[in-house]
N, C-alpha and C positions, 0 to 999 in steps of 0.2 A: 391244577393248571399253573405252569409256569411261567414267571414274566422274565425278558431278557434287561438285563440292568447294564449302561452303561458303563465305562469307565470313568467317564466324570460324574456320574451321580455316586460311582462308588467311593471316587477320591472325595466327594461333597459331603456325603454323610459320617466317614470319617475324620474329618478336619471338624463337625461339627460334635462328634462322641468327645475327640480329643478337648475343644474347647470347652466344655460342660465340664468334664474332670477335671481341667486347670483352675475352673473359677470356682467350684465346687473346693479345690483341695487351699485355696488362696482365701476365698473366706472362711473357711475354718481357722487358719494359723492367722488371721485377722487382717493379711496384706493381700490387698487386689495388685495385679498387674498393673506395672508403671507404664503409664502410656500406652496400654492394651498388650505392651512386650513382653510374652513367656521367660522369654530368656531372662531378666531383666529380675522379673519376680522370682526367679529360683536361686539369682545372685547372696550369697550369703559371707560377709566379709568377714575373715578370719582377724580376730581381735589377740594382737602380741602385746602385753605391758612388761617391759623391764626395766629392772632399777639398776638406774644408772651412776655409779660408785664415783666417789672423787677420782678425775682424772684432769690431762690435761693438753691443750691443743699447742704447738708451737709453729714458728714460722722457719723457715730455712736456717735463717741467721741464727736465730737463739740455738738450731741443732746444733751448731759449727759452735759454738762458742761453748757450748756445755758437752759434747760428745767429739768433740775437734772438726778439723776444715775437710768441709766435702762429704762430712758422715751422710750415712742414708737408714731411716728408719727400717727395721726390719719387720714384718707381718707376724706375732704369735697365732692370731687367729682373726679370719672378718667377722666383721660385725652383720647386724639383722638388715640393714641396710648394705648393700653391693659396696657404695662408695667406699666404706669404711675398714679401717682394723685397729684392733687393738694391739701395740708394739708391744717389742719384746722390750724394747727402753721402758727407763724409770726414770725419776726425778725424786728427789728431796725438795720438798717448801718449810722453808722458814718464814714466822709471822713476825709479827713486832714484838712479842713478849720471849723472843730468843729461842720459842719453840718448834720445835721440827717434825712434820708429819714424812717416815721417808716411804719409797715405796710406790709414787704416785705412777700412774700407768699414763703416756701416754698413746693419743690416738692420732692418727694419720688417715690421711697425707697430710703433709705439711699445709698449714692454711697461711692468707694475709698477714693475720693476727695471730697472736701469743692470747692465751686462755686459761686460766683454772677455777674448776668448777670444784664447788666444793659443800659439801650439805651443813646447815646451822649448826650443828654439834661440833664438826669439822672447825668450822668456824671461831668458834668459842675458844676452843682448845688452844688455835692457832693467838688467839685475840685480835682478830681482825673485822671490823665489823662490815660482812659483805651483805650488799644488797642483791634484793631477787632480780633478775634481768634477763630477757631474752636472748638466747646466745648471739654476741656480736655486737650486741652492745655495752660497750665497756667504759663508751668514755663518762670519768666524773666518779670511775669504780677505785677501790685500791687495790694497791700493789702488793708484790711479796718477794722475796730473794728464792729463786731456783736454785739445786745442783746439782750438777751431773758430775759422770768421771772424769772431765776434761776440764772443766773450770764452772764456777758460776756467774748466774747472770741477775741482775737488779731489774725486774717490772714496775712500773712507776703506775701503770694502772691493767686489767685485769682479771682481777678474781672477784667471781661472783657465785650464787645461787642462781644456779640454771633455772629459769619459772618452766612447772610443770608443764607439759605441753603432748600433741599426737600428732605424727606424722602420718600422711596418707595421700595418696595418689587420685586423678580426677575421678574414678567409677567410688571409692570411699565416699570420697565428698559429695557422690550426687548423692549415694545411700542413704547418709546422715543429713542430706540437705543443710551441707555447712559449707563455706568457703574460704579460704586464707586470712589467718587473721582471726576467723570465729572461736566465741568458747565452748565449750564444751564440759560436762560433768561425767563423773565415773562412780560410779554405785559399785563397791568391796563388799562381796560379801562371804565373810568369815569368819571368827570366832570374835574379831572385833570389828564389828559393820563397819562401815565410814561412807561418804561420800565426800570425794576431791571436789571441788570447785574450778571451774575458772581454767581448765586445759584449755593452751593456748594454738588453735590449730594452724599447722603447717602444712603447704600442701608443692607435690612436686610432682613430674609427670612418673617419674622413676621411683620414688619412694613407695614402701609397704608398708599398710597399715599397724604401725608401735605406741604406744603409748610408751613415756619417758618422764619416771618418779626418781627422788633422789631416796639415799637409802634412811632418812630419818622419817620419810612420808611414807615410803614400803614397809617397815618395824611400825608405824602407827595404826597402820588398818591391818595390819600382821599379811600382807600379800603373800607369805608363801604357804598360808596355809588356808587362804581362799577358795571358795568352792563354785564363786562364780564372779564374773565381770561386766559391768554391764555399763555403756558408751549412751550418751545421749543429749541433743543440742541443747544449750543454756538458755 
């Protein structure tokens, strides 16, 4: 004998098979749904880190003065973030001890500020003793002589160590249960383990989850020959 079943008992017992698999497949991999939201729990944030090589940021006027009046940087390729590229322009820096790194890439758009980021070895070379800093904060930093093929220019303050740091947009931040400002640690695991300390995170509605090492901290944990990465709040 046959029973006739509704169509909401059939949508019911359904939505209840599907919920059993969900909480069944979420305590296995060890995460319950946030908030009881499927969606939510299946969210898996795609973790980018790259090293980010001396380069440098400039303002309108220093293009005009080092590449002539009215220049416009040109895009060789964007960067992992949308806002960004990496120009087809270069720079030469010169330090205090008369030495010259040439070659330097810069990035666009044009910002407020003049910028060069530089890793401690870079550093060294040049003989300039740069401090770690948050990009943008510069003042109280030193200087250095740019050049371009138009003429160059004197920065009287400047150049620093960009401090390690992650960008990431609000669905990362809930992920990681971190906010603007939070640190953050990064587990290398490769032929030479490491753990970074102390990423400084950034957070924008726009931005994509990057981690951003400079290349004397990627050659330490050997990052290009890493076999896993691994993000988690300090």
């Amino acid at each position: 004998m046959s029973t006739a079943v509704s169509r909401d008992q059939v949508e019911s017992l359904v939505r209840s098979i599907i919920l059993r698999q969900m909480n069944g497949q979420a305590s296995a991999n060890g995460h319950a749904p946030a908030n009881g939201h499927a969606r939510e729990a299946a969210y898996r944030p795609k973790l980018l880190v790259n090293i980010s090589a001396r380069h440098c940021h400039l303002t309108q006027e220093a293009v005009d003065v080092l590449f002539g009046r009215g220049y416009q940087l040109t895009a060789m390729k964007r960067l992992y973030q949308d806002t960004d590229f990496a120009a087809n322009e270069t720079v030469a820096v010169v330090g205090t001890r008369q030495r010259m790194i040439p070659g330097v890439r810069i990035l666009g758009p044009c910002r407020k500020f003049s910028q060069v980021e530089l890793a401690f070895t870079d550093s060294i070379s040049l003989g300039i003793d740069v401090p770690v800093r948050l990009s943008g904060d510069i003042e109280g930093t030193p200087g250095c002589i740019l050049i371009g093929p138009k003429g160059s220019l004197v920065l009287d303050k400047g150049v620093i160590r960009a401090e390690r740091h992650v960008h990431m947009g609000p669905r990362d931040a809930e992920h990681y249960g971190v906010k603007h400002l939070d640190r953050m640690n990064m587990r290398v695991e490769s032929p030479c383990p490491s753990t970074l300390e102390g990423l400084l995170v950034r957070t924008h509605p726009d931005w994509k989850l990057e981690v951003h090492i400079d290349t004397d901290e990627a050659n330490a944990c050997d990052l290009a020959h890493a076999s896993n990465v691994i993000l988690t709040k300090a």
